[in-house]
N, C-alpha and C positions, 0 to 999 in steps of 0.2 A: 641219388637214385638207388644203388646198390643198396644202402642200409635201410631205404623204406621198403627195396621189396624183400630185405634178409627179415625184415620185422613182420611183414604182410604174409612171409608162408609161416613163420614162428607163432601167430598170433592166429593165426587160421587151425593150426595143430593143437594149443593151449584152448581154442571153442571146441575142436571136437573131443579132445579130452573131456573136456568137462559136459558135454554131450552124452557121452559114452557112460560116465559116472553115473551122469543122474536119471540117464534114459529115460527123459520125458516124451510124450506120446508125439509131439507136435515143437516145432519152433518158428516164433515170431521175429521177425526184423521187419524194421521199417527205414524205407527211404534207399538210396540208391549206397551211400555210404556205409550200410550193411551187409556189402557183400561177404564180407571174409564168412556171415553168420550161415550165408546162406550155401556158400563153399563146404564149411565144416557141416554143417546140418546133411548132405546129398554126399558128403564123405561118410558120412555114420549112419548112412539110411534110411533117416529121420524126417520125415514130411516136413517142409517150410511154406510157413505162409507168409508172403514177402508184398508188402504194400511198399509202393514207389510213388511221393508225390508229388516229385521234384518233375516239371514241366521243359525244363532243359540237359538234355543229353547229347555231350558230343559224339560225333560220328564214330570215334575212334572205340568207344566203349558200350556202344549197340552192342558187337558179338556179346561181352561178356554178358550184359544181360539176357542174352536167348539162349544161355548156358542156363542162369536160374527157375527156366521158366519149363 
């Protein structure tokens, strides 16, 4: 658990990096498995358009997605 969340903030930093670089208008993710994209996008102050089409979510991980929204 430690090393997937040392990789999960690691990996969140290396998107808005490259966020940052390329300063595109707009970013795209899809599906709930995209969150690091939609962390680093609302870290670099970059609009995210974030389609979810996954119809099962567990209760535990509701907050985080009313963080993206």
């Amino acid at each position: 658990m430690i090393n997937y969340l040392l990789h999960f903030f690691i990996e969140i930093y290396s998107l808005y990096k490259v966020i940052k670089k390329h300063n595109p208008d707009i970013v795209n993710c899809h599906d709930s498995h995209q969150i690091k994209g939609v962390i680093a996008s609302k870290l670099a102050n970059v609009p995210c358009v974030w389609h979810i089409h996954n119809t099962f979510l567990p209760s535990m991980l509701k907050p985080i997605f009313k963080f993206g929204t």
